[in-house]
VEXDREN-2710 file (C-alpha; in Angstrom, 1 decimal):
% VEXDREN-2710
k/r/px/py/pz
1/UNK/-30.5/-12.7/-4.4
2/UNK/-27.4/-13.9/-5.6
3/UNK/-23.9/-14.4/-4.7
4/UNK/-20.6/-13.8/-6.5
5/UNK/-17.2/-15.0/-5.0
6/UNK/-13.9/-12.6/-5.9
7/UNK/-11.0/-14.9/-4.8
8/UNK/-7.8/-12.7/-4.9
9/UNK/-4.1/-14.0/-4.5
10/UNK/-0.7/-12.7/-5.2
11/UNK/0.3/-13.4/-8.6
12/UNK/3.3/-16.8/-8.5
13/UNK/6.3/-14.8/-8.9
14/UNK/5.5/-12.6/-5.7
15/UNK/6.6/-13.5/-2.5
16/UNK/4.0/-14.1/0.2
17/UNK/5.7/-14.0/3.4
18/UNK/2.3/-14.1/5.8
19/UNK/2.0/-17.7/3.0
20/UNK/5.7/-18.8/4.4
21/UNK/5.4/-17.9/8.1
22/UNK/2.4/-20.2/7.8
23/UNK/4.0/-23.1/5.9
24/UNK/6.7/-23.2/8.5
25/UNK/4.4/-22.9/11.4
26/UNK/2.4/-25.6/10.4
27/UNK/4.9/-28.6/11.5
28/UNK/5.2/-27.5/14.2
29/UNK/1.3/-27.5/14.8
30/UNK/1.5/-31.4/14.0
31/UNK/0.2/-30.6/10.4
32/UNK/2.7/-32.3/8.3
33/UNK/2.8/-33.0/4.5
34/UNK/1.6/-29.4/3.3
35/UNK/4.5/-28.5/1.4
36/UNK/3.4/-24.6/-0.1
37/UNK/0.9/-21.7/1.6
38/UNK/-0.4/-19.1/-0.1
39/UNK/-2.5/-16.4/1.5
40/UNK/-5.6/-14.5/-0.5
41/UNK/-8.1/-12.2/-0.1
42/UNK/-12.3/-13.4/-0.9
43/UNK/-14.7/-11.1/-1.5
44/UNK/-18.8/-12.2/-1.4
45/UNK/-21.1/-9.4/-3.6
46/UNK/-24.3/-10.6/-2.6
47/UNK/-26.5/-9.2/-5.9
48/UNK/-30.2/-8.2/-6.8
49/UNK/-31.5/-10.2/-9.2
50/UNK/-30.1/-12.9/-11.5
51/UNK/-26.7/-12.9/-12.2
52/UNK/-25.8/-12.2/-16.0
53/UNK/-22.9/-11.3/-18.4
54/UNK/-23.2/-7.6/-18.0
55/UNK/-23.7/-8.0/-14.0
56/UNK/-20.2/-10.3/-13.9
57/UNK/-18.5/-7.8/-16.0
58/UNK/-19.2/-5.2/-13.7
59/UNK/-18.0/-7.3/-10.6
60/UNK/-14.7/-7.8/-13.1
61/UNK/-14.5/-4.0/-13.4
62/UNK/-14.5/-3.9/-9.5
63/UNK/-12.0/-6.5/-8.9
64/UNK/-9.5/-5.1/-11.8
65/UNK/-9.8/-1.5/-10.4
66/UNK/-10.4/-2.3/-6.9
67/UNK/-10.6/-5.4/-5.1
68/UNK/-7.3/-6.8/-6.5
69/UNK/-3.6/-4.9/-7.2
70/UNK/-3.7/-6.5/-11.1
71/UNK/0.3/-5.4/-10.9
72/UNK/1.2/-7.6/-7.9
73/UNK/-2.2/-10.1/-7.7
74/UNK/-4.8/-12.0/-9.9
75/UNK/-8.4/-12.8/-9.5
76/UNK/-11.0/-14.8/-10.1
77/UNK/-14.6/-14.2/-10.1
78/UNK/-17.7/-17.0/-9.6
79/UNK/-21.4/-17.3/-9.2
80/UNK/-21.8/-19.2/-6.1
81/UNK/-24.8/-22.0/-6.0
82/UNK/-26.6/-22.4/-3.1
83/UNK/-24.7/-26.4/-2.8
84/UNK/-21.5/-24.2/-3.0
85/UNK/-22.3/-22.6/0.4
END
């Protein structure tokens, strides 16, 4: 069995207000230095069998028409290795 990662996040130009309330919270935790927070979405497709080009461009398929607004977020999409875990 294999896994595939869908990481999802708005796209730059879209404000991310959950990212900012955690930005400014995160001073006040004691967390200092961390200057920008953005908040995403990952989705794990655990898959039968090896992972090939026809099985990723049907998890791209899924993330372009489902997992991810393409007008208001961008994705990515990765094979993850069991030292990746």
């Amino acid at each position: 069995m294999a896994r595939v990662v869908v990481d999802v996040m708005l796209k730059p130009e879209i404000l991310d207000p959950q990212g900012q309330a955690v930005q400014r919270a995160l001073p006040r935790l004691g967390f200092e230095g961390i200057t920008d927070v953005r908040q995403g979405k990952r989705f794990e497709l655990e898959l039968e069998g090896a992972v090939d080009e026809a099985a990723l461009a049907r998890i791209r398929e899924a993330a372009e028409s489902f997992l991810a607004n393409t007008v208001i977020e961008d994705f990515t999409v990765r094979v993850e290795t069991e030292e990746g875990k």
